[in-house]
C-alpha positions as CSV (number, residue, x, y, z in Angstrom):
1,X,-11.2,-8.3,-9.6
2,X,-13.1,-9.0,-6.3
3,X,-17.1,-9.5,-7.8
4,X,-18.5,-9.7,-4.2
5,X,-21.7,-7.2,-4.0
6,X,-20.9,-6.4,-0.6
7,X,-17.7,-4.9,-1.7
8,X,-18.0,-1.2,-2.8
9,X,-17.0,-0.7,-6.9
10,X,-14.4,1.7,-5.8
11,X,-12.9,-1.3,-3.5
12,X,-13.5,-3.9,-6.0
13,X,-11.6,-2.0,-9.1
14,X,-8.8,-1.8,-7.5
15,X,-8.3,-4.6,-5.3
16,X,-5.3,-6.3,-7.8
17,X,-3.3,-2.8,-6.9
18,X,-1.9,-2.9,-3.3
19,X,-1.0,1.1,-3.3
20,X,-4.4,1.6,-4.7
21,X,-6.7,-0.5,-2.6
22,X,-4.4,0.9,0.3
23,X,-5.3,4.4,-0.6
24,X,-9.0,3.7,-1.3
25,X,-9.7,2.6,2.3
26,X,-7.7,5.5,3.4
27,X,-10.1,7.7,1.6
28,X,-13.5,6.0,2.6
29,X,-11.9,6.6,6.4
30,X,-13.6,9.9,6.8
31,X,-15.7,9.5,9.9
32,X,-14.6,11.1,12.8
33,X,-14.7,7.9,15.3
34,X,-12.4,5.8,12.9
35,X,-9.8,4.9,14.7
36,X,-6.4,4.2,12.3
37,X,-4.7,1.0,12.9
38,X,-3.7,1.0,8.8
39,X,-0.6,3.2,7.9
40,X,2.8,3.1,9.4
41,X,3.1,6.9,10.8
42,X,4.3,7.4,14.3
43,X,1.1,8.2,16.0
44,X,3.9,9.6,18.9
45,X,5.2,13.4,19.1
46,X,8.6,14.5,17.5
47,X,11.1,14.5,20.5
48,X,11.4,17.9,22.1
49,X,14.9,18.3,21.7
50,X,14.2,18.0,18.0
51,X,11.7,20.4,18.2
52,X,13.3,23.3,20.4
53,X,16.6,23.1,18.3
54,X,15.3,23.2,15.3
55,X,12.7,26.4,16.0
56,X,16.2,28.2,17.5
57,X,18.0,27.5,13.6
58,X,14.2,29.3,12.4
59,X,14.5,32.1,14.9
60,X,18.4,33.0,14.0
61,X,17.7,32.3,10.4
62,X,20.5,29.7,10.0
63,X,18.4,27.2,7.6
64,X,20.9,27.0,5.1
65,X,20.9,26.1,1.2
66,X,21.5,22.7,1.0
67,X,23.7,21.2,-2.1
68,X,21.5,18.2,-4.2
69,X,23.1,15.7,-2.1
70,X,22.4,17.0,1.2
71,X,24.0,19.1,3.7
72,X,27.6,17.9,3.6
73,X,27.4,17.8,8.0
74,X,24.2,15.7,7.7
75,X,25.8,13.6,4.9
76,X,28.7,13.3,7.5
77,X,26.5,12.6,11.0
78,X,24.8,9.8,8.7
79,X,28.2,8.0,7.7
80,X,29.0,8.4,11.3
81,X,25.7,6.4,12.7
82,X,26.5,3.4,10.2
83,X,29.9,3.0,10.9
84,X,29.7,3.2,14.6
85,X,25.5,1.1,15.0
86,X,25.6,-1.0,11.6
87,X,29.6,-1.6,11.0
88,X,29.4,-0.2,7.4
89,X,32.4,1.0,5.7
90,X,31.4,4.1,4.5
91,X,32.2,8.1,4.5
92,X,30.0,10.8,3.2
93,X,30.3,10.6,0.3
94,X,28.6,7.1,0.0
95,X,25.5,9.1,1.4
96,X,22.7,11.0,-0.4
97,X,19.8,12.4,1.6
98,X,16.5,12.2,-0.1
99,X,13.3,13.8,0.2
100,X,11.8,10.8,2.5
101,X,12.1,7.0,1.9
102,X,10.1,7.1,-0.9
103,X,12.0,9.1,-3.3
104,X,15.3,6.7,-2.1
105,X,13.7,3.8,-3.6
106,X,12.5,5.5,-6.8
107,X,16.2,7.5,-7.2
108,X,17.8,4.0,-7.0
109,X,16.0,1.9,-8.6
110,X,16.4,4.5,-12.2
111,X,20.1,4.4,-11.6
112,X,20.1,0.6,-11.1
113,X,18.1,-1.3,-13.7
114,X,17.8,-2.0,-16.6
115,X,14.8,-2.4,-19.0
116,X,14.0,-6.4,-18.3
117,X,16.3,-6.7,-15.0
118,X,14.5,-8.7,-12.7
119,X,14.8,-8.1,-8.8
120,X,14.3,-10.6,-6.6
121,X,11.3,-9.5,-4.1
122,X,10.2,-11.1,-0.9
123,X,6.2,-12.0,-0.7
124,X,4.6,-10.0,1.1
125,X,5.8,-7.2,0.6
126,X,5.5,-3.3,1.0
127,X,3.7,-2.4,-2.6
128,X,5.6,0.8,-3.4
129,X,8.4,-1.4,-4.4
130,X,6.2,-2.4,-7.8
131,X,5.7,1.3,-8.7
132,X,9.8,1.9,-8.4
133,X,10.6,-1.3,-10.1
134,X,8.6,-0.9,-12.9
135,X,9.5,2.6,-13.9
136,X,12.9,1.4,-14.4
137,X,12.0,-0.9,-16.9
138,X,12.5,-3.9,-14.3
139,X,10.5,-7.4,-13.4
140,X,9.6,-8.5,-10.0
141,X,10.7,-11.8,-9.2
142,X,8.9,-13.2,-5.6
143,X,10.2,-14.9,-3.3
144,X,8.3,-16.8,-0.8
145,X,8.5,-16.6,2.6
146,X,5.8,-18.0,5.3
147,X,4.2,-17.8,8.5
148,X,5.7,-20.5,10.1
149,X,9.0,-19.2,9.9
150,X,8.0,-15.9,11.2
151,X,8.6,-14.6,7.4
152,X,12.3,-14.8,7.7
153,X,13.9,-14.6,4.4
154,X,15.3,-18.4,3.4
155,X,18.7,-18.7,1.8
156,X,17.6,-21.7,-1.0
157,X,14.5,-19.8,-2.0
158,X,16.5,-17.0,-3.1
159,X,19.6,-19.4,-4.8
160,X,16.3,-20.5,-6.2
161,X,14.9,-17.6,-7.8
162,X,18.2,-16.4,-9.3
163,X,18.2,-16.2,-13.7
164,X,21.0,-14.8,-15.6
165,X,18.6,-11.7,-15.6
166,X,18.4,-11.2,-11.6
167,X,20.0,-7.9,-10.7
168,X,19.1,-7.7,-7.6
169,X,17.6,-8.4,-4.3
170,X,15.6,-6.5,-2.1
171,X,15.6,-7.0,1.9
172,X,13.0,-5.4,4.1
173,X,14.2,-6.3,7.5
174,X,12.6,-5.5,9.9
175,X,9.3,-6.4,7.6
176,X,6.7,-4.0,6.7
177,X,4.3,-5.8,6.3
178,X,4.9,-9.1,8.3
179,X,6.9,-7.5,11.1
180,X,9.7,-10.0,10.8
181,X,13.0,-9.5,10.4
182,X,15.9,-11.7,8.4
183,X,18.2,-13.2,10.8
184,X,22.1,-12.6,11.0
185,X,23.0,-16.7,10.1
186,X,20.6,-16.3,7.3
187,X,22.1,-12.6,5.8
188,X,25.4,-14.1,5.9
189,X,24.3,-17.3,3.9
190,X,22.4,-14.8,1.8
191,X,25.9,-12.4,1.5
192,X,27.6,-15.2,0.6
193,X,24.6,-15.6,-2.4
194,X,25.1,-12.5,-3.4
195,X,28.9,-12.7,-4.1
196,X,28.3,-16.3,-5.7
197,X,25.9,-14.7,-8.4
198,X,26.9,-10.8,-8.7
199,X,24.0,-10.0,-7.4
200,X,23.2,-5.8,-5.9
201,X,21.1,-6.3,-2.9
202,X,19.2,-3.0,-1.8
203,X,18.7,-3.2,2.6
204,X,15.7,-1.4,4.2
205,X,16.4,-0.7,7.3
206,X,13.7,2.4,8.2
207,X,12.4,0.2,10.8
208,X,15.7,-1.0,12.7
209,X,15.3,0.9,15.6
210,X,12.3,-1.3,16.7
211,X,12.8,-5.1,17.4
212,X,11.3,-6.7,20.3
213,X,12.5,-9.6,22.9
214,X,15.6,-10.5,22.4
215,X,16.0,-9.9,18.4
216,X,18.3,-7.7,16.6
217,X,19.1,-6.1,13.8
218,X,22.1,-6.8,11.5
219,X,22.9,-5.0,8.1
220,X,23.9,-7.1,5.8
221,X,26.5,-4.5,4.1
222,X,28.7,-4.8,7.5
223,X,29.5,-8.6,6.0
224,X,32.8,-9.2,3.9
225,X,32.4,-8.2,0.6
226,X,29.3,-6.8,0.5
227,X,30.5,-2.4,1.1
228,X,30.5,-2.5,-2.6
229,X,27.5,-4.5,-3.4
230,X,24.7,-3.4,-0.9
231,X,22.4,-0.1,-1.4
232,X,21.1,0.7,2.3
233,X,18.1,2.8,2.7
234,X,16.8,4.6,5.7
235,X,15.6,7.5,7.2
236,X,14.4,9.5,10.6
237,X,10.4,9.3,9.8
238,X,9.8,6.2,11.8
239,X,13.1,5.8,14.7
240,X,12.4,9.7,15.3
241,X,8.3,10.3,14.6
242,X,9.2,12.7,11.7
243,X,7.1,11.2,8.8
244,X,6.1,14.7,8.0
245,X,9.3,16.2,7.8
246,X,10.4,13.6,4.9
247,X,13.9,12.9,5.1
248,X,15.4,9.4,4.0
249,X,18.8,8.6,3.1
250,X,20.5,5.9,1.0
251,X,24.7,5.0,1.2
252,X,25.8,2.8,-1.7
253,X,29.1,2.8,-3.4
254,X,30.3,6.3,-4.7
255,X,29.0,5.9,-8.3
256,X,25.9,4.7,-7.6
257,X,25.5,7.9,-5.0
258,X,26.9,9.8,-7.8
259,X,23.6,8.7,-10.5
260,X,21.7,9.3,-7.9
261,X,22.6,13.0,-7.1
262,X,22.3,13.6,-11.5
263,X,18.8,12.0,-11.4
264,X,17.5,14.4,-8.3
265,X,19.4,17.2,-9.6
266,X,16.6,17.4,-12.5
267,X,13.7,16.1,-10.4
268,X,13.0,17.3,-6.8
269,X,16.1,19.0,-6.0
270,X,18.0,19.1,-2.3
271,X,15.6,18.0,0.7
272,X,14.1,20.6,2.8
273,X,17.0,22.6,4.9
274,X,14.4,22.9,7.5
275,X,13.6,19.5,7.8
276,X,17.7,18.6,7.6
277,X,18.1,20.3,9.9
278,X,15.9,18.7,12.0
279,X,17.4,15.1,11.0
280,X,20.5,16.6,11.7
281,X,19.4,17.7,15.1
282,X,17.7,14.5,15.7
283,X,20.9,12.3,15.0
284,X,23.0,14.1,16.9
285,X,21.0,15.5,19.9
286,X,22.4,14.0,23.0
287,X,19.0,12.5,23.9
288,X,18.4,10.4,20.8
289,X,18.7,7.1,22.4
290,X,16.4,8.0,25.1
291,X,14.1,9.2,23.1
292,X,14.4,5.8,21.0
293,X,14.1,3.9,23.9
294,X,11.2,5.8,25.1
295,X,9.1,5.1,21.9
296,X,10.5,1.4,21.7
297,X,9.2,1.0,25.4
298,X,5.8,2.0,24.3
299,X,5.7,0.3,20.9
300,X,6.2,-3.0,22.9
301,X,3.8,-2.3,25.5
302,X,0.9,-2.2,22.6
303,X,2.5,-5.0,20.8
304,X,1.9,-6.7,23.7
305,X,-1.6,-5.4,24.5
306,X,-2.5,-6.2,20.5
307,X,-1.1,-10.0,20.5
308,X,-3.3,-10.6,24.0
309,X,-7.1,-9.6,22.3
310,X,-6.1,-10.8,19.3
311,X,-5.4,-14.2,20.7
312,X,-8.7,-13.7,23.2
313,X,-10.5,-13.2,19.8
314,X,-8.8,-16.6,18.3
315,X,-6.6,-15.1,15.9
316,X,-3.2,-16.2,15.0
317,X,-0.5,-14.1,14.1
318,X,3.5,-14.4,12.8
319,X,5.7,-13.7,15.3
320,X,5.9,-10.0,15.9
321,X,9.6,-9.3,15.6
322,X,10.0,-5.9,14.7
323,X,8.4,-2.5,13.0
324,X,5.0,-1.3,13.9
325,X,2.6,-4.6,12.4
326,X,0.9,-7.8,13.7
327,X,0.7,-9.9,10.4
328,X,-2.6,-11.5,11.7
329,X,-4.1,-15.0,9.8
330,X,-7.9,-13.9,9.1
331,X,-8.9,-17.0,7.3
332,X,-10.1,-18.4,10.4
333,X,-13.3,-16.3,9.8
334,X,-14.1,-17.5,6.6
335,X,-14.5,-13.7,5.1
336,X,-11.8,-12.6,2.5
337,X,-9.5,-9.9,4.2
338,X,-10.5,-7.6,1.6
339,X,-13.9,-7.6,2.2
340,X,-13.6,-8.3,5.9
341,X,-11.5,-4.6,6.0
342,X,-14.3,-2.9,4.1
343,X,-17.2,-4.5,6.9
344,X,-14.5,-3.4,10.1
345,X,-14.5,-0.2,8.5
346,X,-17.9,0.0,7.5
347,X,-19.5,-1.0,10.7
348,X,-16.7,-1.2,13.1
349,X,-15.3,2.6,12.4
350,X,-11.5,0.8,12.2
351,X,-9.0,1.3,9.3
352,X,-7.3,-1.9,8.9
353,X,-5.7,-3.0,6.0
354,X,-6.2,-6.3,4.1
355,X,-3.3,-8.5,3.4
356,X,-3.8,-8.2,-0.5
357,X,-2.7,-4.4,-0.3
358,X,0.7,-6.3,0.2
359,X,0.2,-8.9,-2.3
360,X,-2.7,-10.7,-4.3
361,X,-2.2,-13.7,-2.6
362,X,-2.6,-13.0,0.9
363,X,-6.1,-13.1,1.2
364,X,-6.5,-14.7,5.0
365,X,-4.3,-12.0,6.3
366,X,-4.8,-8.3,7.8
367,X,-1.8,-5.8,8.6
368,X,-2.6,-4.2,11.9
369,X,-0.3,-1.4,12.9
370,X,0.3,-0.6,16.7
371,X,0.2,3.3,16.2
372,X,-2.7,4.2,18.4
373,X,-2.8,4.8,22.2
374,X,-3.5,1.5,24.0
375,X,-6.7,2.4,25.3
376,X,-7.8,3.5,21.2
377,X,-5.9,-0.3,20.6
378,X,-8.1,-1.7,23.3
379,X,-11.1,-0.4,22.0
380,X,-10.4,-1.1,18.4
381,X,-9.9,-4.5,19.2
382,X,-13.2,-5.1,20.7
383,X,-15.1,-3.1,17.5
384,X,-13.3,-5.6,15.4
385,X,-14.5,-8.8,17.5
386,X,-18.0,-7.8,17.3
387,X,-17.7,-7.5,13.4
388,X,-16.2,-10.5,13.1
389,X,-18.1,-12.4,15.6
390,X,-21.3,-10.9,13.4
391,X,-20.0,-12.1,10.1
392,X,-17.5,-15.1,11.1
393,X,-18.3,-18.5,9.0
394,X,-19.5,-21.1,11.3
C-alpha cells in the first residue's frame, strides 16, 4: 500500500491491483474538462460503411440467431483474414467469436489450465490477464522485458523462466501497455522455444493493425509447427472503432475451440447478431483497408505530436512501435507515477494512468494513450507540464 497523504484512501487501497487502481482514476474522472488520455477506446467514429450496412440488416430485419460459436459466415470471413494477412492454417472451425476480447481471454484460459499451471507473462503487462489466470487455478510467471530494448520480448528470458509446471506463454504484440511489439527473428527463436519445451503460447494481436515506421506485425502461429500450439486472440474494437459493439474472436486447434464453445454455451451465450453482423460487415466491406489506413494515418500523426511535447517537456519514452500508448519514464520528476496521476488529474483535469496499473513495479512510468484529437493532445500536454513543472523534484 502507497501511505503517502497526498494520495486519496480510495487510490491508496488499491494501488497493488492494476484493474482496480485503473478503474478508481476512471471513476474520480468526473469533471467535465478532463480530458482522457487513460483507456484504450478509439476516440474515432465506426466507419460509415459499417454503419449504413448494418442499419439496412435492422431495417429488413435480417439479424439472425447466431449458434454459440458465432455465425458460421463470420466464423468463415475470420478464417479467411488469417490465412490470407497472418499465414495461419486455419478454417472455421478453429474460430469462435466471443462477446469482446475480454471474454476470449477468460473462455481460454478455463479451458487451458490447470490448478498450479504457471504461464509465462511478459512485465508490464495488460492487468486483466491476472484476473483470467487466476480463475483457472493458474500462476503468473514474469518475464522481464526493458526499456532499452523497446520492450521486445527476449528469447533467453523466456528459456529462462520455463519449470516443468509452465504451460504457457502469453504474447501481447503489439504491447498494451508499452506499445512495443516482438519482432519476427525473435518469434521464431521464441517458436522454436515453444516446440523445445511443449509449451501453448496464447498471441494477442487486437492491436496489429497499428505499427508505425517501418515495423510490422508477424503472428507467430504462421511459423512451422506452431498451427497446433498457438491460441490467437483478436477482435474488431480497436482496427475498426467498435469497442462498444464487443466482438473478439480466438482460432486455436479444433478441441480447444471446441471447450471453449461448452464453457460459453453455459455462461454468456452467442455474441450479439447485431453486433456480428457489424464485424461481419466491417471485415468484409470493400473499404476496410481504407478505412484502416485512414485511422492508422491519424494515429501516427498524434504519435508524433505526443513524442514532440513530451520530449520538449524532458521526458523519455520506449520506442513507440505500435497500439495506441507512449510508455513514458516519469522518474525524472522525482514523484511516484501513482501519485503524480492522481496531482495531473487532480489539478491538471487529465486522465493518465500510472505505470503500476500495469505492474507493481513500474513506478517511474505513465501509459499515455493517443486517443484524443491533437489539439485536446496538445493541450493535455501543456496541463501536464505545468503539474509537473509545479511538483518536479529539483
Amino acid at each position: 500500500m502507497i501511505n503517502n497523504p497526498n494520495i486519496p484512501e480510495e487510490i491508496r487501497k488499491v494501488a497493488h491491483d492494476g484493474t482496480a487502481l485503473r478503474y478508481a482514476l476512471m471513476e474520480m474522472a468526473t469533471h467535465p474538462d478532463v480530458i482522457a488520455l487513460g483507456r484504450g477506446d478509439p476516440d474515432l467514429d465506426t466507419p460509415s460503411y459499417i454503419i449504413e450496412a448494418t442499419q439496412e440488416a435492422i431495417r429488413q430485419n435480417k439479424i439472425p440467431v447466431s449458434p454459440v460459436a458465432g455465425l458460421p459466415e463470420l466464423r468463415s470471413a475470420v478464417a479467411d483474414k488469417l490465412k490470407r494477412e497472418n499465414g495461419l492454417a486455419v478454417d472455421s472451425d478453429n474460430v469462435i467469436i466471443t462477446t469482446g476480447g475480454q471474454e476470449g481471454v477468460f473462455l481460454l484460459m478455463q479451458v487451458l489450465l490447470n490448478p498450479g499451471d504457471e504461464v509465462l507473462v511478459p512485465d508490464p503487462r495488460y492487468t486483466s490477464y491476472d484476473q483470467a489466470i487466476e480463475s483457472a487455478g493458474g500462476k503468473m510467471v514474469m518475464i522481464p522485458t526493458d526499456h532499452e530494448d523497446a520492450f521486445n520480448l527476449r528469447p533467453e528470458a523466456v528459456e529462462e523462466a520455463i519449470t516443468d509446471k509452465t504451460k504457457a506463454l502469453l504474447i501481447v504484440t503489439p504491447s498494451n501497455p508499452t506499445g512495443g511489439i516482438v519482432t519476427r527473428k525473435r518469434l521464431e527463436e521464441i517458436a522454436q522455444i515453444a516446440i523445445k519445451h511443449n509449451l501453448i503460447v496464447i498471441s494477442d494481436e487486437i492491436y496489429e493493425k497499428f505499427v508505425y515506421d517501418d515495423w510490422e506485425h508477424f503472428s507467430i502461429a504462421s511459423v512451422p509447427g506452431m498451427e497446433s500450439r498457438t491460441i490467437t486472440l483478436n477482435g474488431f474494437s480497436k482496427a475498426y472503432a467498435m469497442t462498444g459493439l464487443r466482438v473478439g474472436y480466438v482460432a486455436a486447434p479444433k478441441d480447444f475451440i471446441n471447450g471453449m464453445i461448452k464453457i460459453k454455451a453455459v455462461t454468456s451465450g452467442s455474441a450479439a447478431g447485431v453486433s456480428q453482423v457489424a464485424a461481419l460487415n466491417a471485415i468484409t466491406g470493400a473499404q476496410q483497408k481504407e478505412a484502416i489506413e485512414g485511422f492508422r494515418a491519424i494515429y501516427a500523426e498524434r504519435r508524433q505530436v505526443m513524442m514532440d511535447d513530451l520530449t520538449a517537456m524532458g521526458l523519455d519514452y520506449s520506442d513507440p512501435r505500435g497500439a495506441f500508448f507512449l510508455w513514458t519514464n516519469s522518474s525524472s520528476t522525482g514523484i511516484h507515477a501513482t501519485e503524480l496521476s492522481y496531482l495531473l488529474l487532480k489539478e491538471g483535469k487529465i486522465l493518465i494512468f500510472p505505470g503500476t496499473g500495469f505492474g507493481e513495479q513500474w513506478g517511474g512510468y505513465l501509459r499515455i494513450s493517443i486517443l484524443q484529437s491533437t489539439d485536446k493532445i496538445r493541450e493535455a500536454l501543456q496541463r501536464m507540464e505545468t503539474v509537473v513543472n509545479n511538483y518536479r523534484v529539483r
